[in-house]
mmCIF file as Biopython writes it, N, C-alpha, C and O atoms, coordinates in Angstrom:
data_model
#
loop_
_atom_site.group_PDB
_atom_site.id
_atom_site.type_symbol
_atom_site.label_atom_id
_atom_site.label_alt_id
_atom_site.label_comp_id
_atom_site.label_asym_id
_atom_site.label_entity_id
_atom_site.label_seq_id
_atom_site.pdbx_PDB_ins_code
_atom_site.Cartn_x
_atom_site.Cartn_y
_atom_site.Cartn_z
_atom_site.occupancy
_atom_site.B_iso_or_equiv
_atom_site.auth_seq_id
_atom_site.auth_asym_id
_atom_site.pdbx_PDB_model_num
ATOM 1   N N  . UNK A ? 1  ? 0.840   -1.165  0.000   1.0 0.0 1  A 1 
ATOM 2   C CA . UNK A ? 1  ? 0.000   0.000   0.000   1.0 0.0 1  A 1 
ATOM 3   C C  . UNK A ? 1  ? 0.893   1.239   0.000   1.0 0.0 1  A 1 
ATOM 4   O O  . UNK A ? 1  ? 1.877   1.305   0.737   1.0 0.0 1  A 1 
ATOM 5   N N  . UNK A ? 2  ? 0.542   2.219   -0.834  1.0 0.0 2  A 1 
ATOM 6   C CA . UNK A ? 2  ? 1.360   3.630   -0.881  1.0 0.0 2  A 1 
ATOM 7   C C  . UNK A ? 2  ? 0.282   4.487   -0.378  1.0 0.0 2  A 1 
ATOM 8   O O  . UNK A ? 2  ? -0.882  4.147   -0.592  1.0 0.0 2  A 1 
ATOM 9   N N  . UNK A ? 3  ? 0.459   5.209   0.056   1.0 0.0 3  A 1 
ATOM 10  C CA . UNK A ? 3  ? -0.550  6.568   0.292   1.0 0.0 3  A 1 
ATOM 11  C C  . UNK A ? 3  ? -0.181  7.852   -0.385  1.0 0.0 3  A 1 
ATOM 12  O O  . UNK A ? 3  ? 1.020   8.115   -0.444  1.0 0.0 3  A 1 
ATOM 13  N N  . UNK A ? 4  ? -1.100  8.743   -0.939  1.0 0.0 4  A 1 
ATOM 14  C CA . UNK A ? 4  ? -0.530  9.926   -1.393  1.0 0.0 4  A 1 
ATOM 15  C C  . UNK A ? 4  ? -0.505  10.544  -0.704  1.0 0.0 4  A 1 
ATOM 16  O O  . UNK A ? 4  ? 0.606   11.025  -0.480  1.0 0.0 4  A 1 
ATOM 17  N N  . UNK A ? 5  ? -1.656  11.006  0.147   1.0 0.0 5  A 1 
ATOM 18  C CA . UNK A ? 5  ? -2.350  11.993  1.173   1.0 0.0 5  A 1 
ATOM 19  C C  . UNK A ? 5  ? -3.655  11.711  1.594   1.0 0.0 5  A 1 
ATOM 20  O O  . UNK A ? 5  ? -4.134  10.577  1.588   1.0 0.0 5  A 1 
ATOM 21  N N  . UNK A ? 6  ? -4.088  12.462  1.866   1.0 0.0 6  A 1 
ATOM 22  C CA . UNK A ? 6  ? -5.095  13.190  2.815   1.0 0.0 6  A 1 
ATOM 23  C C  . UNK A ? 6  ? -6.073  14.105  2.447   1.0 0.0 6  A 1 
ATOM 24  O O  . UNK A ? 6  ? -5.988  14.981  3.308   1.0 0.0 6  A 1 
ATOM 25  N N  . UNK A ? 7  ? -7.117  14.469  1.523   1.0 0.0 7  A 1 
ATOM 26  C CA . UNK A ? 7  ? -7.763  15.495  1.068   1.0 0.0 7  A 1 
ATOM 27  C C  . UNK A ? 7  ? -8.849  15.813  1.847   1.0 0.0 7  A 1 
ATOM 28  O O  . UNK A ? 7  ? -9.345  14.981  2.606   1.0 0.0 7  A 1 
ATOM 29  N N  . UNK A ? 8  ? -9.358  17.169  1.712   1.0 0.0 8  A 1 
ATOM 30  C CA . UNK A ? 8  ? -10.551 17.835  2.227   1.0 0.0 8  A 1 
ATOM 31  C C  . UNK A ? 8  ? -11.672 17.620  1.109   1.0 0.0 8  A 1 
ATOM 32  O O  . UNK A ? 8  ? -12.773 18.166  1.167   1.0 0.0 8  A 1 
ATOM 33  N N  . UNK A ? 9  ? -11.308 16.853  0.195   1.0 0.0 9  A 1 
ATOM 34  C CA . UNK A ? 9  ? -12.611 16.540  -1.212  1.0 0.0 9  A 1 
ATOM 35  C C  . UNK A ? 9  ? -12.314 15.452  -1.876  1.0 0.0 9  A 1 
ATOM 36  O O  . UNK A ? 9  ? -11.227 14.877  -1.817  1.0 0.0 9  A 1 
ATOM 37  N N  . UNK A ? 10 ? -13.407 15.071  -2.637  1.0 0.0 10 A 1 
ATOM 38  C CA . UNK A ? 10 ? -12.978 13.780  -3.519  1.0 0.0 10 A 1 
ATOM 39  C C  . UNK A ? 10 ? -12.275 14.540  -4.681  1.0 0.0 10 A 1 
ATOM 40  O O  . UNK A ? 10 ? -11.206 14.053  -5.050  1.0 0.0 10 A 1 
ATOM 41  N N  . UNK A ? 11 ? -12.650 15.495  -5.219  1.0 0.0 11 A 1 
ATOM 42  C CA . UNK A ? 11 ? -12.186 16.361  -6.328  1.0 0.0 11 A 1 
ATOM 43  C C  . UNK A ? 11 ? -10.812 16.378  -6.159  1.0 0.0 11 A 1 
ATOM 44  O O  . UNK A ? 11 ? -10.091 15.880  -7.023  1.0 0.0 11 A 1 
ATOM 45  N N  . UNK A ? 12 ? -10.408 16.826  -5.278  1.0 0.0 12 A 1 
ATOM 46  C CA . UNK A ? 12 ? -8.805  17.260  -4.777  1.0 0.0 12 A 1 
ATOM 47  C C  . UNK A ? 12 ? -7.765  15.635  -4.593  1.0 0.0 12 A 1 
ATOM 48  O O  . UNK A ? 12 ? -6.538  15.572  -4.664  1.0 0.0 12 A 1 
ATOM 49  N N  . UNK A ? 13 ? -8.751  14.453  -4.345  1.0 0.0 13 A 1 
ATOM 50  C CA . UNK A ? 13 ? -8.145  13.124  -4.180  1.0 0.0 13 A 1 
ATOM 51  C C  . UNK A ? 13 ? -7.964  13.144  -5.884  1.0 0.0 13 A 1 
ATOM 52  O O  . UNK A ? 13 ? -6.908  13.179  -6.515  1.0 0.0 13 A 1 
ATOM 53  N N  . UNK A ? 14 ? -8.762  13.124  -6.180  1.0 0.0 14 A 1 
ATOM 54  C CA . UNK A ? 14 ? -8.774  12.663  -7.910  1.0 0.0 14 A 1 
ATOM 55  C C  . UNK A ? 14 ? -7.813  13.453  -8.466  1.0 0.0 14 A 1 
ATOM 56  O O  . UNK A ? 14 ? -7.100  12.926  -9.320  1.0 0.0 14 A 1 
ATOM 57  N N  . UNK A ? 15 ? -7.588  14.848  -8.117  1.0 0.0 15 A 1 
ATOM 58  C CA . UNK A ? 15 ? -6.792  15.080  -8.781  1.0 0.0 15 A 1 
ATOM 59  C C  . UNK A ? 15 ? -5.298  14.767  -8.443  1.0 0.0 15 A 1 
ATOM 60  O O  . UNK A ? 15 ? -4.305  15.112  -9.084  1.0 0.0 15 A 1 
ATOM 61  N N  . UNK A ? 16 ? -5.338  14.303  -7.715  1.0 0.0 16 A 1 
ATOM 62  C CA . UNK A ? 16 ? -3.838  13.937  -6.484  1.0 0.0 16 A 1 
ATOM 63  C C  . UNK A ? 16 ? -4.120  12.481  -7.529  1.0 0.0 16 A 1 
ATOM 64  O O  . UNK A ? 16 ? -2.984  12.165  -7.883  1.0 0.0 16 A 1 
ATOM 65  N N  . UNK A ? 17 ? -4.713  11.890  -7.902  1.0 0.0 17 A 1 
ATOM 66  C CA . UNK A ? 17 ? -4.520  10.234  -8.569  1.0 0.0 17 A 1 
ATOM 67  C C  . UNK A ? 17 ? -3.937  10.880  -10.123 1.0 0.0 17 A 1 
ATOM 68  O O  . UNK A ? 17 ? -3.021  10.336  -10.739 1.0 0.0 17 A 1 
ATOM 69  N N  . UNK A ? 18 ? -4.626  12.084  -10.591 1.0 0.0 18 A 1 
ATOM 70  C CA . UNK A ? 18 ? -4.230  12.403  -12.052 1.0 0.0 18 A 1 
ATOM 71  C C  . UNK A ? 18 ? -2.844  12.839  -12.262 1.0 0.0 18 A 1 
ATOM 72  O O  . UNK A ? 18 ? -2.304  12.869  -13.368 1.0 0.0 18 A 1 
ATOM 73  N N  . UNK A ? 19 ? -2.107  13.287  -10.789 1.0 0.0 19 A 1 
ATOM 74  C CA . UNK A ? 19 ? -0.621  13.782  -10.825 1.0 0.0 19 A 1 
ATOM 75  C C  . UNK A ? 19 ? -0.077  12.747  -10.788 1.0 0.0 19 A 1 
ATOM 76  O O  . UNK A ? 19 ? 1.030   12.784  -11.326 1.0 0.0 19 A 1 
ATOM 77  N N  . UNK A ? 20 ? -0.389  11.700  -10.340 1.0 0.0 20 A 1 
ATOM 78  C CA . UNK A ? 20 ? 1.322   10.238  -9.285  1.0 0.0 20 A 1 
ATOM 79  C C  . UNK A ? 20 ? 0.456   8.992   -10.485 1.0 0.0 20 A 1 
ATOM 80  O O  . UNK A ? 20 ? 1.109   7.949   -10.464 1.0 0.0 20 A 1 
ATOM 81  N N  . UNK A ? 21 ? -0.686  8.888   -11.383 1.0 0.0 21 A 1 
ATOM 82  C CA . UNK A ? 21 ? -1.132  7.673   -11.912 1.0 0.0 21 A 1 
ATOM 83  C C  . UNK A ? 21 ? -0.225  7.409   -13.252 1.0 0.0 21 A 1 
ATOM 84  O O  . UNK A ? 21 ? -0.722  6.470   -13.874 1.0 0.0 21 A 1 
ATOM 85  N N  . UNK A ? 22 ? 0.711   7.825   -13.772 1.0 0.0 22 A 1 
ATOM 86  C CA . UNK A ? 22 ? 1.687   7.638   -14.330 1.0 0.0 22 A 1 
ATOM 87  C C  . UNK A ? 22 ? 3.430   7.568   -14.120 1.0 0.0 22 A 1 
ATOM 88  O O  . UNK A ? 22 ? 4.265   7.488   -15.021 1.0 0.0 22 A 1 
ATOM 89  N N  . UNK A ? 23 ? 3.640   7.618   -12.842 1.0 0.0 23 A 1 
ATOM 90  C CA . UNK A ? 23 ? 4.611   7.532   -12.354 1.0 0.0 23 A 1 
ATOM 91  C C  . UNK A ? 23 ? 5.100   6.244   -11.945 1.0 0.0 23 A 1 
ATOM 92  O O  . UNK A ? 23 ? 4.166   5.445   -12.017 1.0 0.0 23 A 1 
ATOM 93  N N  . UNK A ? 24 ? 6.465   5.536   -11.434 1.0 0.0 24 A 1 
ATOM 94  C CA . UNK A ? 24 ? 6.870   4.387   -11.128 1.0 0.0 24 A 1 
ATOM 95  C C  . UNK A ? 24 ? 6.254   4.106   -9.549  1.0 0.0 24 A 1 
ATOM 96  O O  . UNK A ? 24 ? 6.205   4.758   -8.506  1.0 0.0 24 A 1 
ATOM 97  N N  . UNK A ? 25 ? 5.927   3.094   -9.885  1.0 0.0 25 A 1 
ATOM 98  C CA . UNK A ? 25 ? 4.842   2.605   -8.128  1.0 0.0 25 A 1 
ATOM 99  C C  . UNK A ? 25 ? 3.611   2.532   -8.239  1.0 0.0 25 A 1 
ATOM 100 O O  . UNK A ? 25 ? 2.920   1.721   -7.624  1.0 0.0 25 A 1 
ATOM 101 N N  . UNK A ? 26 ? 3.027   3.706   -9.354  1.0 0.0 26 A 1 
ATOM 102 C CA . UNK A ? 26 ? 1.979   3.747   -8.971  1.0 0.0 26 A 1 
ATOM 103 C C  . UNK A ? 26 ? 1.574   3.458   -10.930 1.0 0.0 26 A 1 
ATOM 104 O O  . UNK A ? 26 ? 0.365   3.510   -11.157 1.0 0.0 26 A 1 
ATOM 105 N N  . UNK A ? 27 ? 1.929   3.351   -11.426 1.0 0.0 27 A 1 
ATOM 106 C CA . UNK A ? 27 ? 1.594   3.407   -12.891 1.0 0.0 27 A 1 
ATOM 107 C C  . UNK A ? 27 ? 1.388   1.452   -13.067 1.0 0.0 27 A 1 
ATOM 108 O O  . UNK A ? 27 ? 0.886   1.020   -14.105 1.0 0.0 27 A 1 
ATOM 109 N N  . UNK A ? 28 ? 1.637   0.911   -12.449 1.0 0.0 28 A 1 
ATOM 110 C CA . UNK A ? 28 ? 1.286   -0.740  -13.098 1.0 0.0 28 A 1 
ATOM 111 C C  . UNK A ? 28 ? -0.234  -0.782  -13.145 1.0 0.0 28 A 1 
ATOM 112 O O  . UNK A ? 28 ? -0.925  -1.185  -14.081 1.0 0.0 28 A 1 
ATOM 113 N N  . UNK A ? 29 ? -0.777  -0.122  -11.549 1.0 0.0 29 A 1 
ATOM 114 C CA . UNK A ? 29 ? -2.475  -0.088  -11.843 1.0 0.0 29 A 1 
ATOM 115 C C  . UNK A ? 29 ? -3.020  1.284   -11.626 1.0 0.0 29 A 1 
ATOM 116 O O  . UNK A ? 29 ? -3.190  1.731   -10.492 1.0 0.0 29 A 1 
ATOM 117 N N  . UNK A ? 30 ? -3.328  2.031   -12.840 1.0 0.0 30 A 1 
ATOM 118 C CA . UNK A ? 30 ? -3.197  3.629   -12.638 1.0 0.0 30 A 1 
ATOM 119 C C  . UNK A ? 30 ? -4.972  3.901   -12.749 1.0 0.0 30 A 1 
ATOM 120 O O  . UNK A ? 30 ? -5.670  4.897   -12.940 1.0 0.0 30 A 1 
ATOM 121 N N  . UNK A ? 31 ? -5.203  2.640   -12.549 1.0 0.0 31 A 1 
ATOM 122 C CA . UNK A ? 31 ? -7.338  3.378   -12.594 1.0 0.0 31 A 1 
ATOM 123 C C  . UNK A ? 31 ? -7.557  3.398   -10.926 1.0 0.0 31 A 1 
ATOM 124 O O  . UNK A ? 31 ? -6.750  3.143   -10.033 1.0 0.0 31 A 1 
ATOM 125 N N  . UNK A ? 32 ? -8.969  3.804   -10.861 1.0 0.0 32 A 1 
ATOM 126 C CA . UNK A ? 32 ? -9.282  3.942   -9.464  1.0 0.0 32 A 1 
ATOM 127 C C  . UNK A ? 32 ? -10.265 2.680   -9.514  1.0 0.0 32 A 1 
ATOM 128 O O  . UNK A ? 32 ? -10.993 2.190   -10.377 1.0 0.0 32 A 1 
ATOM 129 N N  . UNK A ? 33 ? -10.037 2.468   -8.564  1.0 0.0 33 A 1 
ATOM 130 C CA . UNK A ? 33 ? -10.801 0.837   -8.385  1.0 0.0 33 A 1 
ATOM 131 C C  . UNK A ? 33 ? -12.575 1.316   -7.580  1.0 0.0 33 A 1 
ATOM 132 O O  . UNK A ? 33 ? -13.014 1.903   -6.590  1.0 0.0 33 A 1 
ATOM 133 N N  . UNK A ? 34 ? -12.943 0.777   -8.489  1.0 0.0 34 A 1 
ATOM 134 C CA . UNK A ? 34 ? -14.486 1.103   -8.594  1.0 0.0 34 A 1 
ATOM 135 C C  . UNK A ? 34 ? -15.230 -0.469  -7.842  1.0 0.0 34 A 1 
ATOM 136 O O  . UNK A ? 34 ? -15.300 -1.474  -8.549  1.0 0.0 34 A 1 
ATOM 137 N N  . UNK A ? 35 ? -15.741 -0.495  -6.365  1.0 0.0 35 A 1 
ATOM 138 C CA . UNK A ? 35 ? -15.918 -1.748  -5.797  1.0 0.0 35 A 1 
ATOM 139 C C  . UNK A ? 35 ? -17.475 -2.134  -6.225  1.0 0.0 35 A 1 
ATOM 140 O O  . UNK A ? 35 ? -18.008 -3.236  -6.097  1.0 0.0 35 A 1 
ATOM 141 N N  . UNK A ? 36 ? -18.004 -1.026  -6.721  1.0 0.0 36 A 1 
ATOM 142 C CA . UNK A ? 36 ? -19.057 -1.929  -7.460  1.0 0.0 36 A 1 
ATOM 143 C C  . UNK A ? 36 ? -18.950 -3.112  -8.906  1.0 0.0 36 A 1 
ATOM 144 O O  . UNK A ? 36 ? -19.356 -4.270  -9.003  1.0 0.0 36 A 1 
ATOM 145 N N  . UNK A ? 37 ? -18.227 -2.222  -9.894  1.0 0.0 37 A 1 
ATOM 146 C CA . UNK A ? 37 ? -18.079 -3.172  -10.597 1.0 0.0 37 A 1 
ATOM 147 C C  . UNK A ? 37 ? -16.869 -4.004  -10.673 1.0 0.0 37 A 1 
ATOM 148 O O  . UNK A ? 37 ? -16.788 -4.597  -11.749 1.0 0.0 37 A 1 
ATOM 149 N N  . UNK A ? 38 ? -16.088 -4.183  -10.010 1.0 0.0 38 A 1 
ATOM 150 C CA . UNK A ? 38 ? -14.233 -4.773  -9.941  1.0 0.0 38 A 1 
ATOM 151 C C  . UNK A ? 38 ? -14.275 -5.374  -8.594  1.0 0.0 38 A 1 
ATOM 152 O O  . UNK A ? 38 ? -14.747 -4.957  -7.536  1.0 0.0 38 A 1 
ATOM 153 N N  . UNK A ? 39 ? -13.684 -6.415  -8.896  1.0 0.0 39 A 1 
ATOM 154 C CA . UNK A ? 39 ? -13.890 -6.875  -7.613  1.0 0.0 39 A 1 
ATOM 155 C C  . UNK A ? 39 ? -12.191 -7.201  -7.348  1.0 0.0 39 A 1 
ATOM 156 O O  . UNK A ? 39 ? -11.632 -7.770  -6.410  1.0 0.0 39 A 1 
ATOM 157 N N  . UNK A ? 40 ? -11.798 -6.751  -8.255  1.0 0.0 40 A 1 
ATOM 158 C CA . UNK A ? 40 ? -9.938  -6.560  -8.541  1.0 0.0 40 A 1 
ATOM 159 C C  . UNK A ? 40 ? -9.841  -5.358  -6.996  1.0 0.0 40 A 1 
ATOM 160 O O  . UNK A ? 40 ? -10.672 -4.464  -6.836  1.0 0.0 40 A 1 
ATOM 161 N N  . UNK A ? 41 ? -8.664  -5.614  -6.012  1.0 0.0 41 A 1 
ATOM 162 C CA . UNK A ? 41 ? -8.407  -4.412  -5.472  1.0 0.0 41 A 1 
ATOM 163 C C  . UNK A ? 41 ? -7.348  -3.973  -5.359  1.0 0.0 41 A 1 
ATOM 164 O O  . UNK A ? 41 ? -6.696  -3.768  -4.336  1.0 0.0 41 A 1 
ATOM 165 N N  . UNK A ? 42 ? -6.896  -3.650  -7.312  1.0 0.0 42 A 1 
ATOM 166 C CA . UNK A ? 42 ? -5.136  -3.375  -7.673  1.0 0.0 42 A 1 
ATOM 167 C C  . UNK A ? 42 ? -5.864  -2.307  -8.582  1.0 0.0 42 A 1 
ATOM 168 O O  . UNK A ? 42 ? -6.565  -2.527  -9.570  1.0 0.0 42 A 1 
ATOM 169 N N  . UNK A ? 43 ? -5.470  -0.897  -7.913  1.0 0.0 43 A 1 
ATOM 170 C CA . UNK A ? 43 ? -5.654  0.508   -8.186  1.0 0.0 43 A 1 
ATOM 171 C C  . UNK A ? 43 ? -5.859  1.490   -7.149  1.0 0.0 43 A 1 
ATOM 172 O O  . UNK A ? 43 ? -5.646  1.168   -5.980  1.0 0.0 43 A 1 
ATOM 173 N N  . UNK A ? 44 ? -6.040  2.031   -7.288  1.0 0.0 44 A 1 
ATOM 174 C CA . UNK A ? 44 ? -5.992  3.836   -6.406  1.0 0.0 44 A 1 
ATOM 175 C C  . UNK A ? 44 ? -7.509  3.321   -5.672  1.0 0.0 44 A 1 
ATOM 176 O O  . UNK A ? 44 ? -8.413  2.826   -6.345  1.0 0.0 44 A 1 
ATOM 177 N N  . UNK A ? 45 ? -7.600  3.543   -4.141  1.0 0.0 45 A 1 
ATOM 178 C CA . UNK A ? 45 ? -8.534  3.544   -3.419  1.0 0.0 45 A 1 
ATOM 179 C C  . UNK A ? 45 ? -8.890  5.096   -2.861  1.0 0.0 45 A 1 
ATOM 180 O O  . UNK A ? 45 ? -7.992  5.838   -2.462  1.0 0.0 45 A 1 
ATOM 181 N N  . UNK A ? 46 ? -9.998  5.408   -2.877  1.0 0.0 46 A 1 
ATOM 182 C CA . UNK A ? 46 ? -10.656 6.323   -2.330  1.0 0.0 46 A 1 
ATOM 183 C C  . UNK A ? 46 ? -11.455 6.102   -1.027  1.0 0.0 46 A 1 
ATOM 184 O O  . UNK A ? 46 ? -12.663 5.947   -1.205  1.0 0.0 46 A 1 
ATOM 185 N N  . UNK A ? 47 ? -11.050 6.060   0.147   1.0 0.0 47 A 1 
ATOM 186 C CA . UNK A ? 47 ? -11.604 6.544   1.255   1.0 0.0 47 A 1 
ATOM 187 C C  . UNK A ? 47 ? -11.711 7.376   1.888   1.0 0.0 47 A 1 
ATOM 188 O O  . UNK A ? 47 ? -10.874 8.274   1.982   1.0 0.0 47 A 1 
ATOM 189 N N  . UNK A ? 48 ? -13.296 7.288   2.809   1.0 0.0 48 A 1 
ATOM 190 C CA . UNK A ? 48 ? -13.499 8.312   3.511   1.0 0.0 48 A 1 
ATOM 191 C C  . UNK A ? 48 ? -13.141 8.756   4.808   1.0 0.0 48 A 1 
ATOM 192 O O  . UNK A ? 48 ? -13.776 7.889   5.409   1.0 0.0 48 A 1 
ATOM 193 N N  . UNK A ? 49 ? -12.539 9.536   5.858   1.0 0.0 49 A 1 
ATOM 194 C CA . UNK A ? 49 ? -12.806 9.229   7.139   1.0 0.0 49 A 1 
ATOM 195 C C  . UNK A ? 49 ? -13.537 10.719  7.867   1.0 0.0 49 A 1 
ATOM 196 O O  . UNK A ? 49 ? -13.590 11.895  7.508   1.0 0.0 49 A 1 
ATOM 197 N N  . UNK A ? 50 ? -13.852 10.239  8.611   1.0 0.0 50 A 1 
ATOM 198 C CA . UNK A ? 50 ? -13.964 12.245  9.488   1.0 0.0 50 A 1 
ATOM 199 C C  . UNK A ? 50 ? -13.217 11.966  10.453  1.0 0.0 50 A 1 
ATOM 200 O O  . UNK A ? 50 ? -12.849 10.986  11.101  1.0 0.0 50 A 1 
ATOM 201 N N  . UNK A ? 51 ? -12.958 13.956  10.358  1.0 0.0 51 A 1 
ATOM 202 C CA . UNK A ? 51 ? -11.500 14.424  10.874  1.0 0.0 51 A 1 
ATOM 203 C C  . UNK A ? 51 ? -11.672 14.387  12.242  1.0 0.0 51 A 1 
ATOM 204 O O  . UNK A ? 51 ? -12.769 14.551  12.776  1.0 0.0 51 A 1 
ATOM 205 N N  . UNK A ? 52 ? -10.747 14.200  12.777  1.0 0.0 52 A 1 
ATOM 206 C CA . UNK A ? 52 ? -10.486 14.362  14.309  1.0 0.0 52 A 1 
ATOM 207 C C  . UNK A ? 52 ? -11.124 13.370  14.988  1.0 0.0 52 A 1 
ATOM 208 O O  . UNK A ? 52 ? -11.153 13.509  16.211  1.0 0.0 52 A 1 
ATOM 209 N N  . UNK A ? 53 ? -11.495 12.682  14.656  1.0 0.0 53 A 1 
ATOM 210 C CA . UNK A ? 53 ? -11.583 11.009  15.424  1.0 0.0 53 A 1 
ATOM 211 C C  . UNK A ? 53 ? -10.673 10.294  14.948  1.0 0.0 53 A 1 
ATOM 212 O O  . UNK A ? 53 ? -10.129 10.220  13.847  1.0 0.0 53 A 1 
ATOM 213 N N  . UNK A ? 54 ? -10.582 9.827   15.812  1.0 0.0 54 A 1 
ATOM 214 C CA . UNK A ? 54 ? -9.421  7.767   15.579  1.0 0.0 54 A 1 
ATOM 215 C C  . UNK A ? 54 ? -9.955  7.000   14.699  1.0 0.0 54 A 1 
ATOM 216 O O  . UNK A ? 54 ? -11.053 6.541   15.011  1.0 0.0 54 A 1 
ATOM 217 N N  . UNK A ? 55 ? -9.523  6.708   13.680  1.0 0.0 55 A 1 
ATOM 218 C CA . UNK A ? 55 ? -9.817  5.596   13.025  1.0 0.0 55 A 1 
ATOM 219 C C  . UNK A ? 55 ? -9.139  3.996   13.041  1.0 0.0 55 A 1 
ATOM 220 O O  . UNK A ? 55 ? -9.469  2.867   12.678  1.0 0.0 55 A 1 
ATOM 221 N N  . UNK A ? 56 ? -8.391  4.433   13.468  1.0 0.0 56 A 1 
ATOM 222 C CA . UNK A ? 56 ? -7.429  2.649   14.131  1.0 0.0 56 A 1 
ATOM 223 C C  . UNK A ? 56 ? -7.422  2.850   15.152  1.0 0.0 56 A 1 
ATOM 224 O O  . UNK A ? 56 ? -6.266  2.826   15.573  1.0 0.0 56 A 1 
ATOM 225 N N  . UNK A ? 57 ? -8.466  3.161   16.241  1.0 0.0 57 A 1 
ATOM 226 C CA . UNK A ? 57 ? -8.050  3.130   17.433  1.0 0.0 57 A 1 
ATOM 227 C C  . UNK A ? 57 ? -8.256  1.216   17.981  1.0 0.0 57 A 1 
ATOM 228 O O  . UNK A ? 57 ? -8.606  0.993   19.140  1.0 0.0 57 A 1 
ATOM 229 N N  . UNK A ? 58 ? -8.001  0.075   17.037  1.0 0.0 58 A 1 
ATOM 230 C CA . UNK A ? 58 ? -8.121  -0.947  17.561  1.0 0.0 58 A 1 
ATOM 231 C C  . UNK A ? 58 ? -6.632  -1.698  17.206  1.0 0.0 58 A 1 
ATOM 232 O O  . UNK A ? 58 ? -6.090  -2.665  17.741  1.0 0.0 58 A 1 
ATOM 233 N N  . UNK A ? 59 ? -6.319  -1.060  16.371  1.0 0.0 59 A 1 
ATOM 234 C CA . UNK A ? 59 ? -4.749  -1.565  15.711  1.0 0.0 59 A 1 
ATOM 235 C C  . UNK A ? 59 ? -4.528  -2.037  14.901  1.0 0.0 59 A 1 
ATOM 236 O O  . UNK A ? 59 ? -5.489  -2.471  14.266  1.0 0.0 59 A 1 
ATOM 237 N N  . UNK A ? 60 ? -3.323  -2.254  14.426  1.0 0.0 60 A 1 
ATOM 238 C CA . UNK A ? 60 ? -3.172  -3.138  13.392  1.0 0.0 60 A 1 
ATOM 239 C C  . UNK A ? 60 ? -2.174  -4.038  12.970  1.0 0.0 60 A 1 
ATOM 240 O O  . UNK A ? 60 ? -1.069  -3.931  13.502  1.0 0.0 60 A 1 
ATOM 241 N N  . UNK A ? 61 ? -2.345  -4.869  12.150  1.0 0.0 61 A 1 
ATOM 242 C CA . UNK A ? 61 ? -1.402  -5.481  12.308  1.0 0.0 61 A 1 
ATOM 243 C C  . UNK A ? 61 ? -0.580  -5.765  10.629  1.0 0.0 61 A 1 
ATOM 244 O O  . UNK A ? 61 ? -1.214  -5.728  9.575   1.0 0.0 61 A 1 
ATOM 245 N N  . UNK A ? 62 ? 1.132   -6.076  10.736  1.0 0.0 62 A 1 
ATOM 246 C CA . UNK A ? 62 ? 1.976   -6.354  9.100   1.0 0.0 62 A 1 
ATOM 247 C C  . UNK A ? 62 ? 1.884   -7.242  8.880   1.0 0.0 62 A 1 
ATOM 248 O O  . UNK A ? 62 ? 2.228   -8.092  9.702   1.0 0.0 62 A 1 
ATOM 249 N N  . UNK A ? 63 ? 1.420   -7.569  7.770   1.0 0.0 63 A 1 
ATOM 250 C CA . UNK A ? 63 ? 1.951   -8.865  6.888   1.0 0.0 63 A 1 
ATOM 251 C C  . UNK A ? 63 ? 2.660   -9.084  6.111   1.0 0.0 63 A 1 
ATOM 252 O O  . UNK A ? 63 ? 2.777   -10.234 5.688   1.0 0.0 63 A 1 
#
């Protein structure tokens, strides 16, 4: 998993995928993975969280 960032919009994520989706790392799977129709999960993920709460506050773990 790579991360780019962090956005305040989906607009501003997308465009953060249109700068790095041709570059080395990230160019083998340069679409955004759409979980309705793909059940592939090799491409750019879009999630949501709200700010200022914990979102791993249970942990995690490497594989």
């Amino acid at each position: 998993m790579k991360i780019i960032g962090i956005y305040s919009t989906k607009d501003a994520a997308l465009a953060a995928i249109s700068r790095v989706k041709l570059q080395n790392g990230f160019n083998d799977f340069p679409e955004l993975v759409n979980y309705e129709l793909d059940m592939s999960d090799e491409g750019f993920h879009l999630n949501e969280f709200i700010l200022d709460k914990d979102n791993w506050s249970e942990g995690y773990v490497t594989i």
